[in-house]
N, C-alpha and C positions, 0 to 999 in steps of 0.2 A: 272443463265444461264442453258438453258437446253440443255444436246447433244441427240442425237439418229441416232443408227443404226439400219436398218430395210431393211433387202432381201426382195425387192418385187416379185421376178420372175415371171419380165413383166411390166413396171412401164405401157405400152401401156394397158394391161390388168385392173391392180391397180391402174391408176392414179386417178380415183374416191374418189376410198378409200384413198389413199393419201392424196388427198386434203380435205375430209372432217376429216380426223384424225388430221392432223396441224390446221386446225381452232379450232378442241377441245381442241388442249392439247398446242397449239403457244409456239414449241419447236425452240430455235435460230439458229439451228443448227443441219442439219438432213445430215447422211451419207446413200446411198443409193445401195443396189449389184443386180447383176443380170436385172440394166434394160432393157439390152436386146433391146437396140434401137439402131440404127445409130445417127449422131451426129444429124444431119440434119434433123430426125424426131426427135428429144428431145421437150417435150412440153415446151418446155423455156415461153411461155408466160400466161400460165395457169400459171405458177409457181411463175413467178416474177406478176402477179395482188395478188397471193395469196399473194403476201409480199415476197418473197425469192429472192438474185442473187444467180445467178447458175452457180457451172463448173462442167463441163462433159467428161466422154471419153467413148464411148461405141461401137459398133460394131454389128451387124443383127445378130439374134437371139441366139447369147450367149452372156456371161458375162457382162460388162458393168457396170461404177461406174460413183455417181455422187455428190457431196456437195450441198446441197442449207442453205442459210447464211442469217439473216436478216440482217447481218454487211458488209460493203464493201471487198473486196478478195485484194491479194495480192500473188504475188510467188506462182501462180498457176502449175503444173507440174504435170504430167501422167507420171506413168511406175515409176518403179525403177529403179536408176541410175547404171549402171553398169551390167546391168542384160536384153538388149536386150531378147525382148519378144514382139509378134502379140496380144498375147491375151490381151484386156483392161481390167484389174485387179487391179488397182489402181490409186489413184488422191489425190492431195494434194495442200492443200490453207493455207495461213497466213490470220485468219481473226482477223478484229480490228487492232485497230494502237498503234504503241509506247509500252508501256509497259503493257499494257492490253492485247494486240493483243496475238492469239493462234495459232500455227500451228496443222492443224489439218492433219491428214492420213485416206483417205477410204481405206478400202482393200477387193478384195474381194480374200481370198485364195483358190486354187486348191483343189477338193474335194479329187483327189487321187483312185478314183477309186474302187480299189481294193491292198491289202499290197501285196508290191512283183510288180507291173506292172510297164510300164514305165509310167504313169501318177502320180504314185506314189512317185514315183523317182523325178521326173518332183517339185510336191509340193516341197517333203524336201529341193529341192536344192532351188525354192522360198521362202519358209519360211527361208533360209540362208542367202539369198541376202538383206531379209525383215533385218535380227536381223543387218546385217553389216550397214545396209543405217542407221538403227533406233539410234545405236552406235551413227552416226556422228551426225545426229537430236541432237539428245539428249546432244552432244557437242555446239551446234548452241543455245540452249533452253532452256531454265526450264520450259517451258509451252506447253506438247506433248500432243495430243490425238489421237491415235491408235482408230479408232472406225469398225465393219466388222463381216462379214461372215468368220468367222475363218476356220470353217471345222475342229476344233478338241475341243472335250470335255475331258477340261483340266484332270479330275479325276473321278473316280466313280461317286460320288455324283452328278455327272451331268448327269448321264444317268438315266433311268427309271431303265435299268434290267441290268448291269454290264456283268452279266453271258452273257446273250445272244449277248452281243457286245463285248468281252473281244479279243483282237488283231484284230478285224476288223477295215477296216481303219475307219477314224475320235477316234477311241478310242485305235489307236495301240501305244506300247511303243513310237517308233520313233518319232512321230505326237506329242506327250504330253512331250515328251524331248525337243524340237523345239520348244513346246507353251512354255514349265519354262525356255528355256535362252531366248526368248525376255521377261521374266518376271524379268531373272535375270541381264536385263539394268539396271534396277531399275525401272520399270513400276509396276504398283498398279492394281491387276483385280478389276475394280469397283464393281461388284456385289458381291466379297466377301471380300469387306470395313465392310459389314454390318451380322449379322446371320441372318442364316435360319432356319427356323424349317420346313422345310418339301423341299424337292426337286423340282427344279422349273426349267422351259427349255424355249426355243427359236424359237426349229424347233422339229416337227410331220411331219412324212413322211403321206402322202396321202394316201399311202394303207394300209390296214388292223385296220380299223377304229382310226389309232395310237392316232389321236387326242383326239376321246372321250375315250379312254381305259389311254389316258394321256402318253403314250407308246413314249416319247419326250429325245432329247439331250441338255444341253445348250454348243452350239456352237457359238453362236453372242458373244464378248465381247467388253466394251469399258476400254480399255487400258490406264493410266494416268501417267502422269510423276507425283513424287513427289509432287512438288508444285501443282499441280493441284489436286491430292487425298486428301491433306490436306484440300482442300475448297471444296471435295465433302459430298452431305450431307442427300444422296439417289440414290439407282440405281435401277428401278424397270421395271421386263418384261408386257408390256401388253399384254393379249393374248385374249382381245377381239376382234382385228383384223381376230384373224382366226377362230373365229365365223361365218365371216361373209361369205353369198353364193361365189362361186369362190373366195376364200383367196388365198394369198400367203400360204404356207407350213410354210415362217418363221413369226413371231411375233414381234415386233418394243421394243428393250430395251432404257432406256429413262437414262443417269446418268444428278443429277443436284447439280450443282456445286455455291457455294457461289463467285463471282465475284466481 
């Protein structure tokens, strides 16, 4: 089984590329940030000919999450419980049935701004609300996946230049406190299941050539409960997407899982 999370900002922009990226790689399972549509324009039927059902919760011209599943849905739900919030920033499906079946979590979390702002403030208390719901998950489960636009690069080794991002947000204390207790649910970071020899990321900022100088975060992560890390058996970024003219800024992380 393959999952992937991938920020298109814009699916109205990227759905092209979308669609020709899941015919190459016919992943089961694609979590989606930033598409940045209303519900009502969601291309739901481009989606579902390509093979996918789809649930969505999105909003005009920001955030917006969305699952598409070549399996049947179940226990569909938007928003975090308990955590009243306008913004569409997350969605959640039980896909498959019985004891196969996955609950799966999009999220897309709060960039934060700037350390110190109220948008800032804003994240840490969502990333809160996130680790308390994930807690009860995780009581309901042994088959989680957290998949998303994080908005924090868990350590150094995820950034290009450490120095140059060292307390700015996505790389502040607070932010990377926040990523290791939802890590210390017992969730598994998929992409370091495996080594690396050389530093690898997710998201290139647009400006200042970041892409080609490689000047990148890895902020995507797909997140696994126990049971599910044990049958992962690859997690790997593609970053030929943002090669391509008008990319998204983020790049599509693919984990595949022995089912």
């Amino acid at each position: 089984m393959k999952l992937v999370s991938w920020n298109v900002n814009s699916l109205k922009v990227r759905l092209p590329q979308l669609l020709d990226w899941v015919a190459s790689h016919a992943p089961d399972i694609v979590c989606l940030q930033e598409t940045k549509l209303e519900d009502d324009r969601f291309p739901l039927l481009e989606l579902e000919t390509a093979g996918y059902r789809c649930a969505f919760s999105g909003q005009k011209t920001y955030n917006g999450v969305a699952i598409l599943s070549r399996g049947p849905f179940a226990e569909v739900t938007a928003g975090i419980p308990a955590f009243p919030d306008e913004q569409k920033r997350l969605i959640a499906a039980t896909v498959g049935q019985g004891a196969e079946a996955i609950r799966v979590i999009c999220a897309y979390v709060p960039n934060g701004q700037a350390v110190g702002s109220e948008k800032y403030e804003y994240k840490l208390r969502w990333l809160a609300a996130l680790r308390t719901w994930l807690q009860e998950e995780l009581g309901r489960t042994t088959r989680l996946a957290v998949l998303g636009d994080y908005n924090v690069a868990p350590a150094d080794e995820d950034v290009q230049d450490p120095r140059a991002w060292e307390g700015q947000v996505l790389c502040s204390a607070a932010e990377r406190e926040a990523f290791r207790n939802l890590v210390a649910l017992g969730l598994k970071d998929a992409f370091r299941l495996f080594s690396r020899k050389e530093k690898l990321f997710t998201w290139w900022d647009y400006r200042m050539n970041a892409f080609r100088r490689n000047l990148g975060l890895r902020i995507d992560h797909v997140l696994l409960s126990p049971e599910l890390a044990s049958r992962c058996r690859a997690c790997t970024i593609d970053v030929e997407p943002r090669r391509l003219e008008r990319p998204s800024d983020h790049a599509p992380i693919m984990a595949e899982l022995e089912i």
